[in-house]
N, CA, C and O atoms as a MOPAC input file, in Angstrom:
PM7 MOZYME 1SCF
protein

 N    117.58200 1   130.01500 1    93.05100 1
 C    117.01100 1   128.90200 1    92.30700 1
 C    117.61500 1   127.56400 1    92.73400 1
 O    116.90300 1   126.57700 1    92.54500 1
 N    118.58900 1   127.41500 1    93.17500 1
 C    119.03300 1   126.63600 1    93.56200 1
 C    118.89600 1   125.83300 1    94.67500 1
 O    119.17900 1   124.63700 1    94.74300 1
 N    118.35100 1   126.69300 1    95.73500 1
 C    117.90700 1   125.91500 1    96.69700 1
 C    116.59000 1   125.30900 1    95.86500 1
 O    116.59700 1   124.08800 1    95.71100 1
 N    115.53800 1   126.00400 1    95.35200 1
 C    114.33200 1   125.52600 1    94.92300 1
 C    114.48600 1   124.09500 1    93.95300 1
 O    113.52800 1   123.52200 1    93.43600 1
 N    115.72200 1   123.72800 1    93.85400 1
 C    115.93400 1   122.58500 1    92.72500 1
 C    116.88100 1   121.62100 1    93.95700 1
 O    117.04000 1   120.40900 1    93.81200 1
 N    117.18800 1   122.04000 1    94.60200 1
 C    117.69200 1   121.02300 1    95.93000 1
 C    116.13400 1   120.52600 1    96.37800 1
 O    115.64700 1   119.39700 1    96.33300 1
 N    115.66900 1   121.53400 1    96.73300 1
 C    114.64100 1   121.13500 1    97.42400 1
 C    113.32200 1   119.89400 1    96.43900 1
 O    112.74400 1   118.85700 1    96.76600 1
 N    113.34200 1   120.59200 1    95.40800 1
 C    112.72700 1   119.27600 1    94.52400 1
 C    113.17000 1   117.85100 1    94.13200 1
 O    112.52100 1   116.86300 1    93.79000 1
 N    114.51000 1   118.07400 1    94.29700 1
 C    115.33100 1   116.93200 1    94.29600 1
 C    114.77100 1   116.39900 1    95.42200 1
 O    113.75400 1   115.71700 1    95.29200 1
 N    115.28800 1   116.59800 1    96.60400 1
 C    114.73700 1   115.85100 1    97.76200 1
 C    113.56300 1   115.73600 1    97.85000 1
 O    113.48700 1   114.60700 1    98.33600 1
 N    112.27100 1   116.18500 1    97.70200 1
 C    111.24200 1   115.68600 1    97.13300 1
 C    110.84200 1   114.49400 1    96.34800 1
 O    109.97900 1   113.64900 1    96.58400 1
 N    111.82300 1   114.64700 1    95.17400 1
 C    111.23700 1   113.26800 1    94.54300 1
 C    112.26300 1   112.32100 1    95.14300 1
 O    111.75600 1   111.22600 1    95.38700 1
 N    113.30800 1   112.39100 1    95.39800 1
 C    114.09000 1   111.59000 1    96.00100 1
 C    112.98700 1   110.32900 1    97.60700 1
 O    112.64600 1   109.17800 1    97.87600 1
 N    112.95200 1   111.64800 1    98.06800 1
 C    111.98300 1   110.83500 1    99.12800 1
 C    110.53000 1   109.77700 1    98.31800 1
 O    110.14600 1   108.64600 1    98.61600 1
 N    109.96100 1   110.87300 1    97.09300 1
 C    108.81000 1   109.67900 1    97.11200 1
 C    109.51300 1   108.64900 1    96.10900 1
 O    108.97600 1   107.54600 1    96.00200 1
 N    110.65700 1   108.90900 1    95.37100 1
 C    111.18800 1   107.52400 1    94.86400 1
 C    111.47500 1   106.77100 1    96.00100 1
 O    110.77100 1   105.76200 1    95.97600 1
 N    112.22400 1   106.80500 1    97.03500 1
 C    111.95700 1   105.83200 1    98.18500 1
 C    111.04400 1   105.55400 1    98.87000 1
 O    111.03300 1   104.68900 1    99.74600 1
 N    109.81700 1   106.54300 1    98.41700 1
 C    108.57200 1   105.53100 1    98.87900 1
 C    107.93900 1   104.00500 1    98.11100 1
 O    107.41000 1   102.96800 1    98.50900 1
 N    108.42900 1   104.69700 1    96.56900 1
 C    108.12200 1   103.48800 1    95.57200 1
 C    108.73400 1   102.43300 1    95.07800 1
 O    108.52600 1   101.64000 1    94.16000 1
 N    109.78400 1   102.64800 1    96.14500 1
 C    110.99700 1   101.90800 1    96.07800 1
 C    110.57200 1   100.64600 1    97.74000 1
 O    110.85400 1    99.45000 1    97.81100 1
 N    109.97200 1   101.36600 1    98.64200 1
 C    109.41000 1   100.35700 1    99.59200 1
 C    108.69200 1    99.96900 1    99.12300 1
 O    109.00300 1    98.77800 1    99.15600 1
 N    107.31400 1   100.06800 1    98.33000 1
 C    106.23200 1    99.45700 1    97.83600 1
 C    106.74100 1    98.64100 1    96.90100 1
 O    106.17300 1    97.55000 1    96.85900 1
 N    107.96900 1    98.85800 1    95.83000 1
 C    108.53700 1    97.37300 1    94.58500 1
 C    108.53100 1    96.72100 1    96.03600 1
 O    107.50400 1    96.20800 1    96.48100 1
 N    109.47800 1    96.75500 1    96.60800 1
 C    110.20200 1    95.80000 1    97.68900 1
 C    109.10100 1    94.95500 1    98.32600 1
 O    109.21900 1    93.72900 1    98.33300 1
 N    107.74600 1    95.71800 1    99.00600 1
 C    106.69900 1    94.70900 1    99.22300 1
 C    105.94500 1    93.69800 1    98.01600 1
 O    105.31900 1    92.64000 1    98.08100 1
 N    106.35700 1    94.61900 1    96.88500 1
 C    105.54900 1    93.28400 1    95.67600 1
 C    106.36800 1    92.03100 1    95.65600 1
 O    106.10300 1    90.87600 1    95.98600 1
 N    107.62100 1    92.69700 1    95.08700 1
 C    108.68400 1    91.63900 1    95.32700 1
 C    108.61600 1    90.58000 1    96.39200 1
 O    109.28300 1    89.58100 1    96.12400 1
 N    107.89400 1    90.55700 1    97.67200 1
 C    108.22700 1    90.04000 1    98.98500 1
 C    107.00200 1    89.21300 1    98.33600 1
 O    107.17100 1    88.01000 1    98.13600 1
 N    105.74700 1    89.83500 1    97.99500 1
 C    104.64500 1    89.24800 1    97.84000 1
 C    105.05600 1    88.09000 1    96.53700 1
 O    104.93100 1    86.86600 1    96.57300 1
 N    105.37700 1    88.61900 1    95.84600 1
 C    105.24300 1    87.30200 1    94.56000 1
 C    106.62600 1    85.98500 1    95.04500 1
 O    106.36600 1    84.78200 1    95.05600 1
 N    107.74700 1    86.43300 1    95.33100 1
 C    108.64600 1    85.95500 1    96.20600 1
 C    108.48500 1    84.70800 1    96.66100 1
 O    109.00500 1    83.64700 1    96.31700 1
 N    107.26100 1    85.12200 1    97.92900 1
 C    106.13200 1    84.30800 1    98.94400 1
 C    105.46700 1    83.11800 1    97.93400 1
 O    105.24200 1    81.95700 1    98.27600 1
 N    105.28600 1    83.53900 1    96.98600 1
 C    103.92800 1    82.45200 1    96.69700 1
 C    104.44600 1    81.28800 1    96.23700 1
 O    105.48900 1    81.38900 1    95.59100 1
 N    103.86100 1    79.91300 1    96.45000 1
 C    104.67500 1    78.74800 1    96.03300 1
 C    103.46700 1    78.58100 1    94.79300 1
 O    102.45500 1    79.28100 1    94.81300 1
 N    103.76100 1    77.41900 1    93.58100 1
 C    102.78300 1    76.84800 1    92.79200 1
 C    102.18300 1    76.40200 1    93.73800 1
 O    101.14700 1    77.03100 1    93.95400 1
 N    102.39900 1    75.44200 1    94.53100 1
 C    101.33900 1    74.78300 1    95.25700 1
 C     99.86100 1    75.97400 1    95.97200 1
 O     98.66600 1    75.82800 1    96.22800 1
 N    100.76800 1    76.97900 1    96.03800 1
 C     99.25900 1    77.57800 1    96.45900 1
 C     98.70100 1    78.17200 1    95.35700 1
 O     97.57400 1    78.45400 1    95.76300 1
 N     98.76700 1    78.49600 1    94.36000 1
 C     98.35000 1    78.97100 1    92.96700 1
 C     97.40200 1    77.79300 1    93.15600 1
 O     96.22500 1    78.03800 1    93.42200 1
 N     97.90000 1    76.28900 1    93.01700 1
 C     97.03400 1    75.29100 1    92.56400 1
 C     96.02300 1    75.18400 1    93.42400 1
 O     94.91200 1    74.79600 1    93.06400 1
 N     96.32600 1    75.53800 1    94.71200 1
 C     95.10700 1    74.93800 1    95.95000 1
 C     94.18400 1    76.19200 1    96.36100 1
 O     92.99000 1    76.06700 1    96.63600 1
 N     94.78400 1    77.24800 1    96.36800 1
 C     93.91600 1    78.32000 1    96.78000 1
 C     93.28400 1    79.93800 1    95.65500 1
 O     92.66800 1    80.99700 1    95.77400 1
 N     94.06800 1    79.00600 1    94.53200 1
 C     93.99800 1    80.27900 1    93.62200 1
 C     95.50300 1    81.36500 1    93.62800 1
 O     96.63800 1    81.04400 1    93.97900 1
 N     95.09600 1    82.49300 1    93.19400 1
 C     95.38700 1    83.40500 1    93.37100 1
 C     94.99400 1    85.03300 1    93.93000 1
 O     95.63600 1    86.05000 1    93.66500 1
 N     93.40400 1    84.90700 1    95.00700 1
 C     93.25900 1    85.66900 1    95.15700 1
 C     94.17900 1    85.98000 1    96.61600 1
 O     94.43400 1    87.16400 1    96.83400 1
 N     94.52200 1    85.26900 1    97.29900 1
 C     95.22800 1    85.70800 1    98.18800 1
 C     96.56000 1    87.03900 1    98.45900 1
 O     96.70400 1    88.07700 1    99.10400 1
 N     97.30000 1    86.20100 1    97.52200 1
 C     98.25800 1    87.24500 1    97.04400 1
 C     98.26800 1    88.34500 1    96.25500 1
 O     98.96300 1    89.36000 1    96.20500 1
 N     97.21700 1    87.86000 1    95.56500 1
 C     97.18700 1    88.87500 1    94.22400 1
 C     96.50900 1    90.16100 1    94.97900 1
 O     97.20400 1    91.15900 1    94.79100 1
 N     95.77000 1    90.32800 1    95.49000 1
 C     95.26500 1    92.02400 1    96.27700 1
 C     96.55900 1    92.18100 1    97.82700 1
 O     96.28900 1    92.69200 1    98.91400 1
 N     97.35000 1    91.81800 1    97.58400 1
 C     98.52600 1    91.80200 1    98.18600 1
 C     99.43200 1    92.46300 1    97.40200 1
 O     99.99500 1    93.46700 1    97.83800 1
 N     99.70000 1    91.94000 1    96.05200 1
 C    100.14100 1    92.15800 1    94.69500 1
 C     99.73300 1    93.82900 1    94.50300 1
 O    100.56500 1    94.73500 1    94.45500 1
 N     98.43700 1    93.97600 1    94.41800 1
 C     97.75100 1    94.97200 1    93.72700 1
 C     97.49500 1    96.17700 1    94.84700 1
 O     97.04000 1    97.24900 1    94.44900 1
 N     97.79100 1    95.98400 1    96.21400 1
 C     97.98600 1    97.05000 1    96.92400 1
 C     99.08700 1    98.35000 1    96.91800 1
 O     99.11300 1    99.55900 1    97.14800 1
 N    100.30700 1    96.82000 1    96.33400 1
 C    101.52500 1    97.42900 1    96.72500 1
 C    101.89700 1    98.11100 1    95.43800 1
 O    102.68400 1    99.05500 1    95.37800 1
 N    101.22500 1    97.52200 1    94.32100 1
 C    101.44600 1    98.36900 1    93.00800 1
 C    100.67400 1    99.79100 1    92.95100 1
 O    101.01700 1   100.84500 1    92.41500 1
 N     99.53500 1    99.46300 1    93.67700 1
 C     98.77600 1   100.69200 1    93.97600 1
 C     99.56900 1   102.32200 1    93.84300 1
 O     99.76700 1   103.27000 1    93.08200 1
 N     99.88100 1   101.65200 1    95.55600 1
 C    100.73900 1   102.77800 1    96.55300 1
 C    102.03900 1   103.21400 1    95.27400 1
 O    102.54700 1   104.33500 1    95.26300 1
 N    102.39100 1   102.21500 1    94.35100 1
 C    103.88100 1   103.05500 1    93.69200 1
 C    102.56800 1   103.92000 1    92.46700 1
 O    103.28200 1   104.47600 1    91.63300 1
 N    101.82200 1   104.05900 1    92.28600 1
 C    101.17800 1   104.53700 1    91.41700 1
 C    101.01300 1   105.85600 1    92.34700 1
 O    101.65100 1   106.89900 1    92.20400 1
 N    100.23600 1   105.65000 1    93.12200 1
 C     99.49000 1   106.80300 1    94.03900 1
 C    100.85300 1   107.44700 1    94.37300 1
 O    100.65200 1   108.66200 1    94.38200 1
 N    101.85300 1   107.24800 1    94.58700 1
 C    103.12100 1   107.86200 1    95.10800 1
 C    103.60000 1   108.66900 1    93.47600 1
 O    104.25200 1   109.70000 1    93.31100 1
 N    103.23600 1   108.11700 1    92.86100 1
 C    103.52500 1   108.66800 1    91.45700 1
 C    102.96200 1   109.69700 1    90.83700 1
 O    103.46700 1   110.59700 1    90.16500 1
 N    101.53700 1   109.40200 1    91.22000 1
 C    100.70100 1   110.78700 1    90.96000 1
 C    101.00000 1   111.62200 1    91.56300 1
 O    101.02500 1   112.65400 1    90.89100 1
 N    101.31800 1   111.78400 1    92.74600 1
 C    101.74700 1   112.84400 1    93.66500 1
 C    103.13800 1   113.33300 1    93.46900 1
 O    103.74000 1   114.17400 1    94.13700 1
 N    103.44700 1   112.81700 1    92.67700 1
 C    104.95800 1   113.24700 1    92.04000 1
 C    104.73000 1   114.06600 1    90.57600 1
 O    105.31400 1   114.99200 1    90.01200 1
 N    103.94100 1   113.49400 1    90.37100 1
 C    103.80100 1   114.08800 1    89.16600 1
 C    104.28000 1   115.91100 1    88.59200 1
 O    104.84100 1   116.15300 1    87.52300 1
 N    104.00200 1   116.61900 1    89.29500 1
 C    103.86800 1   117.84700 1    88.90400 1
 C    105.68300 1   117.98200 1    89.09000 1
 O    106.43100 1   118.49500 1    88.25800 1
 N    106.17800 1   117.24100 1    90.68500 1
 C    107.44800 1   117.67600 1    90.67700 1
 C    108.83100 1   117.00000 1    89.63500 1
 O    109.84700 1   117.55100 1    89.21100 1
 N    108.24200 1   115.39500 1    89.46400 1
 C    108.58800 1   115.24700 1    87.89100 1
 C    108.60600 1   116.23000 1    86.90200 1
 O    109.66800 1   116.61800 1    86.41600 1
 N    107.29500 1   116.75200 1    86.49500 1
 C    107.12400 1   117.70100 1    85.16400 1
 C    108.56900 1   119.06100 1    85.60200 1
 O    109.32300 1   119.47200 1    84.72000 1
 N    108.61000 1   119.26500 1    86.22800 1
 C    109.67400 1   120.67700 1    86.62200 1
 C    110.81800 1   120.25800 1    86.45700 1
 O    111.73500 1   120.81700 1    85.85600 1
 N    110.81800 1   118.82800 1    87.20500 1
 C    112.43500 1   118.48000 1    87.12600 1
 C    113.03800 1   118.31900 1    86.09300 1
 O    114.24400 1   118.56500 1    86.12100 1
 N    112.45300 1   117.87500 1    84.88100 1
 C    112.55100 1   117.57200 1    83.38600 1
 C    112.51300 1   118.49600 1    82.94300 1
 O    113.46000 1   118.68200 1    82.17900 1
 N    111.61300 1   119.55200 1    83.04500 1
 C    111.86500 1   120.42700 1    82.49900 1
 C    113.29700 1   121.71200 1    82.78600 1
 O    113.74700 1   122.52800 1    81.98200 1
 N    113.62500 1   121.50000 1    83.95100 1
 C    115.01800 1   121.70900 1    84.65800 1
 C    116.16200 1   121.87200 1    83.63500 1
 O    116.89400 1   122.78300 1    83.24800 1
 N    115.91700 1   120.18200 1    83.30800 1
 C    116.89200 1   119.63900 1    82.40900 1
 C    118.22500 1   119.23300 1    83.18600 1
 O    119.17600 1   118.81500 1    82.52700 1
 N    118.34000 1   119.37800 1    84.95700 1
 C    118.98500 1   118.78800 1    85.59300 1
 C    119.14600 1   117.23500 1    85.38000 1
 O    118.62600 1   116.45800 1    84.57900 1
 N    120.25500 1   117.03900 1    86.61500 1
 C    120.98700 1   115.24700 1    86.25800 1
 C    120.38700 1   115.27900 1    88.00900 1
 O    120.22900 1   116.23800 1    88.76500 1
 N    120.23100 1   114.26400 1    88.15000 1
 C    120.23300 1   113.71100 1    89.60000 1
 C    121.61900 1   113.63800 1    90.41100 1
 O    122.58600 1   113.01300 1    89.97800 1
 N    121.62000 1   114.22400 1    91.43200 1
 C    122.54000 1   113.46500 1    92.26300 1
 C    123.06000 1   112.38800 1    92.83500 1
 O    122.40300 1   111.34700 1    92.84500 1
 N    123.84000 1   112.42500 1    93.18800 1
 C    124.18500 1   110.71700 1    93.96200 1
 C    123.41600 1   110.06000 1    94.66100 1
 O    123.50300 1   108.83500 1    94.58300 1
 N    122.56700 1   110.57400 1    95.43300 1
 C    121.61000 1   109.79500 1    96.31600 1
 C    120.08000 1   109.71900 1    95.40400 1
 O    119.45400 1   108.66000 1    95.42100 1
 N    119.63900 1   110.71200 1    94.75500 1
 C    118.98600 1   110.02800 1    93.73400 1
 C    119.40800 1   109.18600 1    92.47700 1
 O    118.64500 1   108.38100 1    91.94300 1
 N    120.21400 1   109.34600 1    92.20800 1
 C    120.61000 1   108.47900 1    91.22800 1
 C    120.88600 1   107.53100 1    91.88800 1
 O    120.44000 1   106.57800 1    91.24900 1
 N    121.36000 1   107.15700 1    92.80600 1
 C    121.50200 1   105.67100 1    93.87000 1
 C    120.15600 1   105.03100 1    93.86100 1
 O    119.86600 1   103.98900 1    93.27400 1
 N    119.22600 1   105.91300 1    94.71100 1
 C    117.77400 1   105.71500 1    94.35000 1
 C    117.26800 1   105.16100 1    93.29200 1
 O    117.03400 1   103.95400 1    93.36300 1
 N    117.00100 1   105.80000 1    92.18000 1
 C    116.36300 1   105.48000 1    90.75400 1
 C    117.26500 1   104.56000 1    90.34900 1
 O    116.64000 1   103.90000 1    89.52000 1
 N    118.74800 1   103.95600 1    90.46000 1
 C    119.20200 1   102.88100 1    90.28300 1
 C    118.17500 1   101.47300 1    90.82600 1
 O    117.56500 1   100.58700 1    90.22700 1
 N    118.37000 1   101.81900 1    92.20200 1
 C    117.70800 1   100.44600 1    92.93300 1
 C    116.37700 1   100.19200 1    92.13800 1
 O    116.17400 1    99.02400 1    91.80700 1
 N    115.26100 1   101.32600 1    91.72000 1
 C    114.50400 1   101.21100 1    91.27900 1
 C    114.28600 1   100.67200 1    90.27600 1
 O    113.25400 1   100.05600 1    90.01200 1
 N    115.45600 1   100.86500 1    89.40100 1
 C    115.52100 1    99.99600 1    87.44000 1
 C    115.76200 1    98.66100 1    88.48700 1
 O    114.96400 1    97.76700 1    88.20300 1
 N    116.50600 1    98.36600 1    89.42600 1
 C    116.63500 1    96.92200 1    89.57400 1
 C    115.38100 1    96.48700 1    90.16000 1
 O    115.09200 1    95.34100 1    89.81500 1
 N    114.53300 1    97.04900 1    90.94800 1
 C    113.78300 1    96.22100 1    91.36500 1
 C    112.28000 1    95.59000 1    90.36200 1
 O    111.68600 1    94.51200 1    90.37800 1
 N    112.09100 1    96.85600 1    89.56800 1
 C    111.56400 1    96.94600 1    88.64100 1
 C    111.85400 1    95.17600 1    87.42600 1
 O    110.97800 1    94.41300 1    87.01900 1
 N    113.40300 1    95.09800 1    87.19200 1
 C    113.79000 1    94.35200 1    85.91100 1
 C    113.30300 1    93.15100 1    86.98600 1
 O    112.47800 1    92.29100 1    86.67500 1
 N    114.03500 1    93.25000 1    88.46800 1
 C    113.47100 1    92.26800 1    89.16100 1
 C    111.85300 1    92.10700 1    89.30500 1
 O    111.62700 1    90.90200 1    89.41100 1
 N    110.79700 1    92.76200 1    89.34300 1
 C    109.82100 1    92.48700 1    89.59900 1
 C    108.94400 1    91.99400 1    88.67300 1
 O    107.86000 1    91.43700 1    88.85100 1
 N    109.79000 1    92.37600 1    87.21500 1
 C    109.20400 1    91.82600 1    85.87900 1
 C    109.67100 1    90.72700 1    85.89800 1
 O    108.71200 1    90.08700 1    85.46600 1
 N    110.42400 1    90.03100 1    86.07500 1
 C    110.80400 1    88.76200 1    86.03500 1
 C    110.01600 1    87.92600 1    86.68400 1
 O    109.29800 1    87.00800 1    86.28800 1
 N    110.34500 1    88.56200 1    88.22800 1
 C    108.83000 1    87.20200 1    88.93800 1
 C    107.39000 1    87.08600 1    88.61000 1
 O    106.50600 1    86.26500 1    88.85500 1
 N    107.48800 1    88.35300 1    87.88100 1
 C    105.65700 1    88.17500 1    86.93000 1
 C    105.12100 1    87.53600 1    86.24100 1
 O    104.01100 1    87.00400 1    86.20100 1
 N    106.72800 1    87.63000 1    85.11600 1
 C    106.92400 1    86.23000 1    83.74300 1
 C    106.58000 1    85.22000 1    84.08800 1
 O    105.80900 1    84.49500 1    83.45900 1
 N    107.48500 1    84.77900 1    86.00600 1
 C    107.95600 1    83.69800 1    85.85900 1
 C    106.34600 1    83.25100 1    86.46200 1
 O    106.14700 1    82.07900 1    86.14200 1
 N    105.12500 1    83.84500 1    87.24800 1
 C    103.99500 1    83.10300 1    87.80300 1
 C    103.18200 1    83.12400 1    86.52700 1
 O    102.55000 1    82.11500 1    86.21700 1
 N    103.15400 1    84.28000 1    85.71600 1
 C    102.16000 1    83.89900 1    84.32200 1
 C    102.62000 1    82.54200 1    84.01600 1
 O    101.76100 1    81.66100 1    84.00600 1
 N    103.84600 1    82.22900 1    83.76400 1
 C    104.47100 1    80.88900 1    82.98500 1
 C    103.97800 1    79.51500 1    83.74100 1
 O    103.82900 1    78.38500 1    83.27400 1
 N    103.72100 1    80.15300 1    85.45600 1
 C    103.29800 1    78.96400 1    86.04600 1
 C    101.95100 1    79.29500 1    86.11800 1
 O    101.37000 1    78.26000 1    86.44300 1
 N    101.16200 1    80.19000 1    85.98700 1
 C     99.67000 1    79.42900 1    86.20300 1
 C     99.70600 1    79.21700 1    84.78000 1
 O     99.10500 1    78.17900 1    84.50300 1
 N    100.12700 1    79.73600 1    83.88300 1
 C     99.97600 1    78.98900 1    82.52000 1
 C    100.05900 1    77.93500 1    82.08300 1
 O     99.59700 1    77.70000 1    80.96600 1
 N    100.59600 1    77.09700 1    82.73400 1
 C    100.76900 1    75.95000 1    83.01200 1
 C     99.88000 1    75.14000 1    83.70900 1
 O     99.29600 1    74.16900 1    83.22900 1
 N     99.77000 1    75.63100 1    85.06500 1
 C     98.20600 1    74.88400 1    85.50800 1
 C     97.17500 1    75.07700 1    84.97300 1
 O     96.17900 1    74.39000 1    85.19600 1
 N     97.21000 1    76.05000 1    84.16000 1
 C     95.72100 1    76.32500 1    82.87200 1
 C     95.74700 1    74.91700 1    81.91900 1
 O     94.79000 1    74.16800 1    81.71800 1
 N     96.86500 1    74.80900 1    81.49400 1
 C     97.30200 1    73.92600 1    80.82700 1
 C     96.99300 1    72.42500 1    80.91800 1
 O     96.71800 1    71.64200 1    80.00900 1
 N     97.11200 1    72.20600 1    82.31500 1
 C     97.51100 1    70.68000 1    83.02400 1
 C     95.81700 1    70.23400 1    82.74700 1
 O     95.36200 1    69.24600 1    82.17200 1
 N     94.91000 1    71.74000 1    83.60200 1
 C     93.67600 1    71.58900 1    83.56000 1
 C     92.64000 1    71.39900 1    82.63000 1
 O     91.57700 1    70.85800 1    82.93200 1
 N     92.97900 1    71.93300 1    81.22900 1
 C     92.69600 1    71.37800 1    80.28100 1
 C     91.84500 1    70.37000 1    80.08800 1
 O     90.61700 1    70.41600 1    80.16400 1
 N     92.67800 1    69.25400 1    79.78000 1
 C     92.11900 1    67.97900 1    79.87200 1
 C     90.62300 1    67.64000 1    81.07000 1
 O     89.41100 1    67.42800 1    81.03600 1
 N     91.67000 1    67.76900 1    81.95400 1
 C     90.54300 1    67.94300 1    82.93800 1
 C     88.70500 1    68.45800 1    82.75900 1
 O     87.60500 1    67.90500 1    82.73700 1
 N     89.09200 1    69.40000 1    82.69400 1
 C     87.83900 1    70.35400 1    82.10100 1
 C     87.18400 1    69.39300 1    81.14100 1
 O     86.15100 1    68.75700 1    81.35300 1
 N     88.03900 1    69.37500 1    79.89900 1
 C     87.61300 1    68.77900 1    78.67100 1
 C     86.39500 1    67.12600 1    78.97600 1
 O     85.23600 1    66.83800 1    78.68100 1
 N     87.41700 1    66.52200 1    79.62800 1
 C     86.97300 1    65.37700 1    80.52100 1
 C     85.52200 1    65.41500 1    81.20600 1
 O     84.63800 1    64.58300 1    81.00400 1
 N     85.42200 1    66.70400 1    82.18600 1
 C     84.42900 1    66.93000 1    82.93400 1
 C     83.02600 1    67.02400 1    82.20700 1
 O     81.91200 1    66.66800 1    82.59200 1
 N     83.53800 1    67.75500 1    80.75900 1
 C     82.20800 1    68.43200 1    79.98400 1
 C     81.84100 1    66.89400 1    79.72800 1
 O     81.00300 1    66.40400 1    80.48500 1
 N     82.35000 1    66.15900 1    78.80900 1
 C     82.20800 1    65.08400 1    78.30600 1
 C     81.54100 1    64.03600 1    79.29900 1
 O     80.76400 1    63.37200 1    78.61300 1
 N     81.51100 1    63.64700 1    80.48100 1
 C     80.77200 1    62.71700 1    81.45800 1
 C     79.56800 1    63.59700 1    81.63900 1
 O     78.48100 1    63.02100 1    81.69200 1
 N     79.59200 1    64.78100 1    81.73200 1
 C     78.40200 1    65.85700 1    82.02300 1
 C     76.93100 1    65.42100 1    80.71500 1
 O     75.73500 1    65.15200 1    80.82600 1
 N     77.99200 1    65.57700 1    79.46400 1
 C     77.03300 1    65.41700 1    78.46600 1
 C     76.46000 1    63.93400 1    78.26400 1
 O     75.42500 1    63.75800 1    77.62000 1
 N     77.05200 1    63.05700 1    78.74100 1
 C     77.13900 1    61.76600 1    78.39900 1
 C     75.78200 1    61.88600 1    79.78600 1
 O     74.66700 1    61.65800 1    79.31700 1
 N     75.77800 1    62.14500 1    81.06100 1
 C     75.33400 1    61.90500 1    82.23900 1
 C     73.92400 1    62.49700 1    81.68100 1
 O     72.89500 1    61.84900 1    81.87100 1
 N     73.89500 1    63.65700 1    81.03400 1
 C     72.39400 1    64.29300 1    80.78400 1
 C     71.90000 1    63.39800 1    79.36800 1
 O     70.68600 1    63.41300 1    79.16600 1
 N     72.55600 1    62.80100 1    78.60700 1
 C     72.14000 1    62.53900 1    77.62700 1
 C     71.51500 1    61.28100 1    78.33800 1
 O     70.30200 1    61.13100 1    78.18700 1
 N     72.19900 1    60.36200 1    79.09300 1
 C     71.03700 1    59.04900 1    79.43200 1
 C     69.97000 1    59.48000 1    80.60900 1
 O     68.95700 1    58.85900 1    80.93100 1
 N     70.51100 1    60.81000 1    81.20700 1
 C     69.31300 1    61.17900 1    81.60900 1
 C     67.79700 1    61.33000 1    80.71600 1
 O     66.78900 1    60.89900 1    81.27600 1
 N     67.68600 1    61.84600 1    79.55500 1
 C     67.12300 1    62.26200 1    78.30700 1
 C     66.44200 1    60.60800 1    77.97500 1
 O     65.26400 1    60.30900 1    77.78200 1
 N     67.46500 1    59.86200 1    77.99300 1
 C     66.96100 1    59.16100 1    76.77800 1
 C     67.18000 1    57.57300 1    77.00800 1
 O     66.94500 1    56.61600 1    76.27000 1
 N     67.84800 1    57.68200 1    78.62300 1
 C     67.90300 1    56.03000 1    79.38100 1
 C     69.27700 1    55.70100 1    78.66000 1
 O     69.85800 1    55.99200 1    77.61400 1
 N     69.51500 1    54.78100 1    80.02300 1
 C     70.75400 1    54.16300 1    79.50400 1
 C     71.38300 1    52.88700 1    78.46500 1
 O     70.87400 1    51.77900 1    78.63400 1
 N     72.10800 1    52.97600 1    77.75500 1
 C     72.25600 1    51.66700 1    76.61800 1
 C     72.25800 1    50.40800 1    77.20700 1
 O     73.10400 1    50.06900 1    78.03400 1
 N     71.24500 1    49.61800 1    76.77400 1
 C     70.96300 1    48.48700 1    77.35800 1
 C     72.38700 1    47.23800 1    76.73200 1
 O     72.39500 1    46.06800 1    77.11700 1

């Protein structure tokens, strides 16, 4: 039995370091992005950049799945090199929630700025169709 619980270990060990390269590419991706390009190009650029790499830790996850369910049920501890592993992972993780906060907080903000803007736009719009309608005040 023992080999069979080495061997699952190294199993998930490996696909935690697969999902451990894929944090590392989100991380790189949100990292990358300045406000200035939020403001000028959006966010679709990055964001299916974003959503690839979250993908792959999902899809790496499902495929773990079953050897998760055993290992827990084991009731084993990880070893040093997984537990090294699933360490980096809580960090990249606390790290990857953070740079998430921190772009919601900034396009929340350019939602914000825009506001007015918008508000502004409707208002000449209505004003522009209304003397269309009805001629302009003499």
């Amino acid at each position: 039995m023992t080999g069979a619980i080495q061997s699952l270990e190294f199993r998930l060990t490996k696909g935690y370091q697969e999902q451990s390269k894929a944090y590392a590419d989100a991380i790189r991706v949100l990292e990358s992005v300045q406000d200035s390009v939020v403001q000028e190009n959006g966010v679709d650029e990055w964001l299916a950049d974003l959503q690839a790499a979250l993908n792959q830790v999902a899809s790496v996850d499902l495929a773990m799945a079953d050897d998760k369910s055993v290992w827990t049920e084991s009731g084993r501890v990880p070893g040093e090199i997984m537990r090294n592993v699933l360490d980096c992972l809580g960090e990249q993780i606390r790290r990857l929630s953070g740079l998430v906060e921190a772009r919601i907080a900034a396009m929340t903000s350019v939602r914000q700025r825009l506001v007015p803007e918008f508000d502004s736009y409707i208002q000449r719009n209505r004003m522009l169709h209304a003397y269309e309608q009805h001629g302009r005040p003499s």
